[in-house]
Every structure is written in C-alpha cells, then in structure tokens.
C-alpha positions in Angstrom: 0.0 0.0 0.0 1.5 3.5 -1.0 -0.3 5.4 1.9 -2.6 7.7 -0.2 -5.8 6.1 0.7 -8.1 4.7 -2.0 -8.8 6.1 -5.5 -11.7 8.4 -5.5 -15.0 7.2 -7.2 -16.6 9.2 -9.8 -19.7 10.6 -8.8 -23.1 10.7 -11.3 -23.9 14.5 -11.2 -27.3 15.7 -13.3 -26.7 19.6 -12.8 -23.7 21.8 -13.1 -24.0 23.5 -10.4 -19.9 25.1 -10.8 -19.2 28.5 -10.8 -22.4 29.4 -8.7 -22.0 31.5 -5.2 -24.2 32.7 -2.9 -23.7 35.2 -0.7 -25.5 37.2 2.7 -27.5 40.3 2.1 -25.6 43.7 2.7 -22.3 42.6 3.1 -19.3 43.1 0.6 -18.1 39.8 -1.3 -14.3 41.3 -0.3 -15.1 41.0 3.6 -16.7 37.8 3.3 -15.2 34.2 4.5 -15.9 31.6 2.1 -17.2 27.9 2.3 -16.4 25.7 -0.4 -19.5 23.3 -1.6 -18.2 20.6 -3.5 -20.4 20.0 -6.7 -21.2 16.3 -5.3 -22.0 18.0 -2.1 -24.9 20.5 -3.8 -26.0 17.3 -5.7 -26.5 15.4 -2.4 -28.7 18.2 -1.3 -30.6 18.5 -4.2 -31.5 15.3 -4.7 -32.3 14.9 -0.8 -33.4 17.5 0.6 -34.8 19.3 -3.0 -35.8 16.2 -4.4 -36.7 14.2 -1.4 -35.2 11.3 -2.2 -34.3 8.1 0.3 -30.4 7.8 1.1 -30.3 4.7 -0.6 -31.8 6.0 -3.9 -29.6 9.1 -3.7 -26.4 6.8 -3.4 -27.7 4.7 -6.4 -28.4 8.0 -9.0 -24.8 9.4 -7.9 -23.1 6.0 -8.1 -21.8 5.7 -5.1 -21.9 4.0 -2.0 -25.1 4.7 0.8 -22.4 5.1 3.7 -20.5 7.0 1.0 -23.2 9.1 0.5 -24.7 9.8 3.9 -21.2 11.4 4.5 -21.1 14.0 1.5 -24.8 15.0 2.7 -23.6 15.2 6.0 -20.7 17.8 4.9 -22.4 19.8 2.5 -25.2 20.5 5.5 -23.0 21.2 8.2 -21.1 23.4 5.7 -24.7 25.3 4.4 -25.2 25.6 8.3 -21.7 27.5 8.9 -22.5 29.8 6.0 -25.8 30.5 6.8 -24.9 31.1 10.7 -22.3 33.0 10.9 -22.8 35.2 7.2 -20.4 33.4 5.0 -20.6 33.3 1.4 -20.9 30.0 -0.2 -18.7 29.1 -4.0 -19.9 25.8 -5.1 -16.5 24.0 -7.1 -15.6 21.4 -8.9 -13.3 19.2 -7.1 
C-alpha cells in the first residue's frame, strides 16, 4: 500500500451546479469568508433535501456507496449551516 488512501470514485452528477455563489445580504463579497460546496455535495442536497429522495436511492443515481453518500450529505449541511450562521458566502466547485 503507498499510503494515499483509496482512488476516489466518480460521482453521477445531473446539474452543473460550478461556478455558482451565494452570498449574505448587505455585506461586501471582499469581507466575506468563504465555504467551499463541493459539486457532489450541492447534488447530495438537491437530490435529498430538494428532491426528497431516500439515502439509498440518492447513493444509487450518484453511483456511489449509501455510507458513502450519507457522508457527502452530511458535509455539504453542516457546511450550508456554517455559511448561513455566521454570514459566509458559499462558492460551489468542482473538485
């Protein structure tokens, strides 16, 4: 083993969702802090929380694993909930 951990998976993403920010009311982009939101992140929440989907079924449309999953979700809405808390702007990337 070479000690970089396992290859990452390619995730099924419907929407580009790149290149898209969001930012609080008010406040100058400049003096902003940023969170990242990971494209497969925003695609776990849309398909969800948006979409109300099951875990399972989310997992199966993004090709990944349901464990795999419930840990992307669980990151993108801790990150949303940082952001939204204590005024950051949000840049959804590409990894």
């Amino acid at each position: 083993m070479n000690g970089f951990g396992r290859k990452r998976k390619s995730r099924n993403i419907d929407v580009d969702h790149s290149s898209i920010c969001f930012k609080p009311c008010g406040i100058r982009r400049e003096g902003l802090e940023r969170v990242v939101l990971y494209e497969d992140e925003m695609e776990a929440i849309r398909l969800a929380d948006f979409e109300s989907l099951y875990q399972q079924e989310c997992a199966e449309r993004m090709g990944i694993s349901r464990t795999t999953f419930s840990r992307v979700v669980e990151s993108a809405r801790k990150k949303i909930a940082d952001a939204l808390l204590n005024q950051k702007a949000i840049r959804i990337e590409k990894r």
